[in-house]
C-alpha positions as CSV (number, residue, x, y, z in Angstrom):
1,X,-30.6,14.3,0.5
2,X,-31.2,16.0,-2.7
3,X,-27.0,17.0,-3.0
4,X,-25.4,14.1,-1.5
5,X,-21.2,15.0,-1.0
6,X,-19.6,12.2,-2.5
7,X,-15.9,10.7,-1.7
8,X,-14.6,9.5,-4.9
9,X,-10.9,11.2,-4.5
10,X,-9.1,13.1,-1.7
11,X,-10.2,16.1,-4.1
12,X,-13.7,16.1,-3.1
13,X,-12.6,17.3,0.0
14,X,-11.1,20.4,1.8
15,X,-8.3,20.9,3.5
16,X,-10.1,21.8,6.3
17,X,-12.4,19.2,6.5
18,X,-9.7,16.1,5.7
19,X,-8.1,17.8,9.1
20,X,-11.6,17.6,10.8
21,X,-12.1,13.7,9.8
22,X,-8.5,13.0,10.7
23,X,-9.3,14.4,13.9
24,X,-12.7,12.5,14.5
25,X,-11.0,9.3,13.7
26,X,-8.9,9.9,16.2
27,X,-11.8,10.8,18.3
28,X,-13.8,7.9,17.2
29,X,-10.5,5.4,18.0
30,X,-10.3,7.1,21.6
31,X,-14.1,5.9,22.1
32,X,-14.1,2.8,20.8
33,X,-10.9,2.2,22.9
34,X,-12.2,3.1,26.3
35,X,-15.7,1.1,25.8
36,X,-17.7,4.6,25.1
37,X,-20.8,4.0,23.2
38,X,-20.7,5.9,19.7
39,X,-23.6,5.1,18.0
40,X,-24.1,8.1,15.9
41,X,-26.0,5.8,12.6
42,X,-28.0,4.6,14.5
43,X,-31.0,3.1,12.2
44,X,-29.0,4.1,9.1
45,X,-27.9,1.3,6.2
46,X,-25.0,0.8,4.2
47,X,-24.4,-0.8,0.9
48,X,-21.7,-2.4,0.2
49,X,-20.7,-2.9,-3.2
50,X,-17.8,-5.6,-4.3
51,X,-16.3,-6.3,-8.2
52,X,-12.7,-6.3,-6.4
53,X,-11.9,-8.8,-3.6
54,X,-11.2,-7.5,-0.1
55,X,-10.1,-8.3,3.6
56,X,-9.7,-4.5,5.2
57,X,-12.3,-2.4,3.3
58,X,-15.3,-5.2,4.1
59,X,-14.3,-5.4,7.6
60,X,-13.8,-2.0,8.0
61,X,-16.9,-1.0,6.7
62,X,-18.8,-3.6,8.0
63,X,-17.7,-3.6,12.0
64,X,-17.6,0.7,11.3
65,X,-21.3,0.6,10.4
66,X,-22.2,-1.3,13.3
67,X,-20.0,0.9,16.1
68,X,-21.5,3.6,14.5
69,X,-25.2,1.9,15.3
70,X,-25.9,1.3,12.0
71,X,-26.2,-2.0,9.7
72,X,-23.8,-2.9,6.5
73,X,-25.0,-4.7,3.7
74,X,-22.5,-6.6,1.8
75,X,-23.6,-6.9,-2.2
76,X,-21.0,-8.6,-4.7
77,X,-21.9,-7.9,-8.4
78,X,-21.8,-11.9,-8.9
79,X,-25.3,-12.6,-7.2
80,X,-27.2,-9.0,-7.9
81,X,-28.0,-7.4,-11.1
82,X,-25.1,-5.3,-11.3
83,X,-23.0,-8.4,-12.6
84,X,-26.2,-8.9,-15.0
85,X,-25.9,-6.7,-17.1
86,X,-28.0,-3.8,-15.5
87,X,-27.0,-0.6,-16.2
88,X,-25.2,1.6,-13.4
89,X,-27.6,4.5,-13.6
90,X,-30.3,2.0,-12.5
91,X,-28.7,0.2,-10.0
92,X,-27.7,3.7,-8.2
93,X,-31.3,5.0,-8.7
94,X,-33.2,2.3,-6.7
95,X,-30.3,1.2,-4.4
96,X,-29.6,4.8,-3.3
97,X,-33.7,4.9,-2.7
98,X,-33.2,2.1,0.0
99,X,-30.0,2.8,2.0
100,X,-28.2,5.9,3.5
101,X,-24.9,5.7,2.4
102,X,-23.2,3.1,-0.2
103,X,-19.6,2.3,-1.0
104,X,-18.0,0.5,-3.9
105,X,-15.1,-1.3,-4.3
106,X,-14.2,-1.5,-8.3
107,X,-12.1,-1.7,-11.3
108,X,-13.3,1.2,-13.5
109,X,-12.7,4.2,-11.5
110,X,-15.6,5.1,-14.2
111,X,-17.9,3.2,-12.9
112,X,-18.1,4.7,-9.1
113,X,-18.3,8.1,-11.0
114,X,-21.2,7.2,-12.8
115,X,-22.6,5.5,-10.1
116,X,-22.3,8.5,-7.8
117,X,-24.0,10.5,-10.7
118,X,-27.3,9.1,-10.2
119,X,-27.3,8.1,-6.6
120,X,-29.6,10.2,-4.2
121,X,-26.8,9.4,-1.2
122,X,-23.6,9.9,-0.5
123,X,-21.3,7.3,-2.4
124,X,-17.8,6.5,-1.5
125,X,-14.6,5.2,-3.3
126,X,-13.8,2.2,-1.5
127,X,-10.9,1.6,-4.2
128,X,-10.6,1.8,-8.1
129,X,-8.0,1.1,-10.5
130,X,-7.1,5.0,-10.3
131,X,-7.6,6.0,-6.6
132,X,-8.1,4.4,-3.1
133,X,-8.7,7.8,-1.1
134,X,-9.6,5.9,2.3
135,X,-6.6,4.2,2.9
136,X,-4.9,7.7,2.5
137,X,-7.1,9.0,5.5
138,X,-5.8,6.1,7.6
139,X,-2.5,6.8,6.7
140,X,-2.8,10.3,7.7
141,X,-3.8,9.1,10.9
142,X,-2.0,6.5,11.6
143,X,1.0,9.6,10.7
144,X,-0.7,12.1,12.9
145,X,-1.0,9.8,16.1
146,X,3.4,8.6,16.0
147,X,4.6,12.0,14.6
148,X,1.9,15.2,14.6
149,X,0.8,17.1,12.1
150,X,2.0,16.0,8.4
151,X,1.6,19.3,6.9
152,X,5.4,20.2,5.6
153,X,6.6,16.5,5.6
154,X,7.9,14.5,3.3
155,X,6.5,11.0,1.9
156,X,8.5,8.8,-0.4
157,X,6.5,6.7,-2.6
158,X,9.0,3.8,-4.1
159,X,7.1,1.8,-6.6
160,X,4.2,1.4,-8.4
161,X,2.5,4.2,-10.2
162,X,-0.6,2.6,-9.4
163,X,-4.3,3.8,-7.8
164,X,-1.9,4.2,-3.9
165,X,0.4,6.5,-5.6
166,X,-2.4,8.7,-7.7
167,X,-3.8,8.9,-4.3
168,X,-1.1,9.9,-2.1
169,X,-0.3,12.8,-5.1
170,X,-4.0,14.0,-4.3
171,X,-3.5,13.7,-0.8
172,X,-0.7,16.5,-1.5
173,X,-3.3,19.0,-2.3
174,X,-5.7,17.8,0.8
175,X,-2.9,17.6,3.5
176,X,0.0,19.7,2.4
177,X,3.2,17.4,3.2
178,X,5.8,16.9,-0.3
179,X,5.8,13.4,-2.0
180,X,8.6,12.1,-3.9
181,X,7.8,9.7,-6.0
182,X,10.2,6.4,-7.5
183,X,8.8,4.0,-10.1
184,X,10.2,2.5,-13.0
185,X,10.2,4.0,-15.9
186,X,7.7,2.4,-17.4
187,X,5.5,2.2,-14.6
188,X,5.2,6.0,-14.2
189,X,1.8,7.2,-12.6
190,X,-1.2,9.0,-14.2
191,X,0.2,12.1,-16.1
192,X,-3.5,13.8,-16.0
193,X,-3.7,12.9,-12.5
194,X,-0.5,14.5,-11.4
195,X,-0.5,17.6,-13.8
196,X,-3.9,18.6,-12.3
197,X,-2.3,18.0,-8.2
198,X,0.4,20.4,-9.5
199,X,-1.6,22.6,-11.0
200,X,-3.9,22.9,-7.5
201,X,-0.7,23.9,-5.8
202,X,1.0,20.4,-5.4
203,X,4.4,20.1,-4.0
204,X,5.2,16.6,-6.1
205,X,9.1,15.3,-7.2
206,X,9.6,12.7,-9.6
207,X,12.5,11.2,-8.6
208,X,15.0,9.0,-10.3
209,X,16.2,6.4,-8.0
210,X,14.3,5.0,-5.0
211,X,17.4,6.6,-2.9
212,X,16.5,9.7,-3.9
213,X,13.0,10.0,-3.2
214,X,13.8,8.4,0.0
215,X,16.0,11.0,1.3
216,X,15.4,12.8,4.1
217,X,11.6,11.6,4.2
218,X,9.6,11.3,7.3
219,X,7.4,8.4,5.5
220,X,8.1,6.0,3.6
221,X,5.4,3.8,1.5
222,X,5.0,1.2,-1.1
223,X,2.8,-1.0,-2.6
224,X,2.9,-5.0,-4.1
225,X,4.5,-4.8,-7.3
226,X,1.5,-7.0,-9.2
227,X,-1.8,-5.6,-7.6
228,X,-5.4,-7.4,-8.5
229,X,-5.9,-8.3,-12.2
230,X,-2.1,-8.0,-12.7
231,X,-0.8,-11.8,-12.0
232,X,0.2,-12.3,-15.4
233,X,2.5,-9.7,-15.5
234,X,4.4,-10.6,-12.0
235,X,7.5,-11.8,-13.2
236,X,7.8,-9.2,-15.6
237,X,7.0,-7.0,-12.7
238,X,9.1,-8.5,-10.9
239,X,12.3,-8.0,-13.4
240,X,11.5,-4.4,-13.6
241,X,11.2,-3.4,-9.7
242,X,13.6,-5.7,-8.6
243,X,16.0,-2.0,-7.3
244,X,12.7,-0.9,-6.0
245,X,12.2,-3.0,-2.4
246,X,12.3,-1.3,0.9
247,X,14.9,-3.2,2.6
248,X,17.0,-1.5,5.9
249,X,19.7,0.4,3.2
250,X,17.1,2.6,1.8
251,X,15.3,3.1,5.2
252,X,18.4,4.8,6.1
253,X,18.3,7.1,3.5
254,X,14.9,8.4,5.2
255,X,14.9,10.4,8.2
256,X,16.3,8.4,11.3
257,X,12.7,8.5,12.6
258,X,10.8,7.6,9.5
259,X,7.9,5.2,9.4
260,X,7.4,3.1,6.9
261,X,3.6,2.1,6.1
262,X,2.1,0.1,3.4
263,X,-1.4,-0.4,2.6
264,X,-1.7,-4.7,2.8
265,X,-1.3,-7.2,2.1
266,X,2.2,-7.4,1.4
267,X,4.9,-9.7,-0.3
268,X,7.7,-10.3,2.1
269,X,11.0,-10.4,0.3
270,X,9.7,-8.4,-3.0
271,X,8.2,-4.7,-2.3
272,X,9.8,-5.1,1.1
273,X,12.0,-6.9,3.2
274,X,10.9,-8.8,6.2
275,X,13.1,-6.7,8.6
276,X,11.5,-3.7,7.2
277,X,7.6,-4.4,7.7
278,X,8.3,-6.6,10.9
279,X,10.7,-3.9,12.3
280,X,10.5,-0.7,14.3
281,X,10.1,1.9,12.0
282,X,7.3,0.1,10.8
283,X,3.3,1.0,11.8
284,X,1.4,-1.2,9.2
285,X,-0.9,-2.5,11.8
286,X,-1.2,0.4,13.5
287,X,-2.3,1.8,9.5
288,X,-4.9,-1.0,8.7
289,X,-6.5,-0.4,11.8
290,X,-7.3,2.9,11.3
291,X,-8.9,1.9,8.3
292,X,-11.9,1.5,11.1
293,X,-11.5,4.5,12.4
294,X,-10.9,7.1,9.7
295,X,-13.8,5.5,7.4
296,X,-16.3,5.6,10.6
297,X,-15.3,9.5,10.8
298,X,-15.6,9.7,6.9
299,X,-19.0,8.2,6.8
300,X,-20.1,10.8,9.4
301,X,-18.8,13.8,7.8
302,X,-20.6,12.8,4.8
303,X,-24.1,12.1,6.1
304,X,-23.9,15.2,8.1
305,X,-23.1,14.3,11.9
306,X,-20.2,16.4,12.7
């Protein structure tokens, strides 16, 4: 593959094509559901790269490669070369010689982009510290299967401006709903990252209280407070979100038929409240499951089966 399409942000694809994916997860969920054989990889590899710890991504991946026929390898930078010392460039140069796809699941959001650079196959964001673009297409999913088509709607983001909310504002561009967006002051998201969503046609509010971006939205969506690499800083964190949890009273200032997703794991009793996640409205497993799904119909966009 001498131009490999690479996933590193819901940017590097179309509108069109996020609403085909969506659409062969759903697909791909229906098959796997009934029994139906979909071994579309068959004979193809993965790589699997890990700096960042993980629970959904590796199982994901992993069980997705094999539905789809194919094998996963799982390679953590502490026991290959990669946590040596050896430069990106030639990691991606021989690894991308052996395999058929590879994802990587990082800090520098650098990195992956480099990484892709010099990689002869398709490489996907699996999450950085900017952008986590697959959990978005499960999201979208898990959207599309409880309410239709999210074009038009409205997502409330109440949180962290973190690598989930640069992601949802590129997921604007990709899918067309509105997000309205409520973080702290001083945890405000990526300015170069938002300016270029609303320069792409972006329909983004910075709001100023988590009640406001909350109101009247279809979705709504948070994230821990402290993420990976952040412990030090949780009770600072902690002091500055403490208005910012999704409890019952600011579900009601959502639609009365609003979902309320988050990406896992979560922190009862900080981000949200246990009636919140554990109630009605909510579809987090629903979301993490589709994980599966949408990344098995992501994978076969990009190597070129549908």
């Amino acid at each position: 593959m001498n131009n490999p399409r690479h996933f590193l942000t819901l940017l590097d694809i179309s509108p069109e094509e996020g609403a085909s994916i969506i659409a062969r997860g759903i697909s791909l969920k229906a098959k796997q559901k009934n029994g139906e054989a979909h071994r579309s990889l068959a004979g193809k590899t993965m790589a699997m790269i890990f700096e960042k710890a993980s629970t959904r991504t590796r199982v994901s991946f992993e069980t997705g490669m094999f539905q789809l026929g194919g094998h996963a390898l799982f390679l953590h930078s502490a026991t290959t070369q990669l946590g040596r010392g050896e430069p990106v460039s030639d990691s991606a140069k021989v690894i991308s010689s052996m395999v058929d796809i590879i994802m990587i699941r990082t800090f520098d959001h650098a990195m992956v982009e480099a990484f892709a650079a010099n990689s002869s196959v398709p490489v996907i964001n699996a999450l950085t510290d900017l952008t986590h673009p697959c959990q978005i297409l499960a999201d979208v999913m898990t959207f599309v299967e409880h309410r239709g088509d999210i074009q038009g709607k409205t997502v409330a983001w109440i949180g962290d401006g973190n690598n989930m909310t640069h992601s949802w504002i590129n997921g604007t561009v990709t899918f067309g709903f509105t997000l309205n967006i409520a973080t702290p002051k001083d945890y405000a998201v990526d300015d170069k990252v938002l300016q270029h969503a609303l320069s792409l046609g972006a329909t983004i509010n910075i709001c100023n209280t988590p009640q406001e971006a909350a109101s009247g939205a279809d979705l709504v969506t948070t994230d821990v407070w402290a993420s990976m690499g952040q412990e030090e800083e949780q009770k600072i964190r902690e002091a500055a979100f403490k208005d910012y949890q999704v409890d019952s009273a600011l579900m009601s200032c959502a639609k009365s038929d609003a979902l309320f997703m988050h990406c896992l794991p979560a922190h009862r009793g900080e981000e949200v409240a246990a009636d919140v996640i554990d109630g009605n409205q909510s579809v987090v497993w629903d979301e993490a499951e589709n994980r599966l799904h949408a990344q098995k119909a992501l994978v076969e966009f990009l190597m070129g089966v549908f």
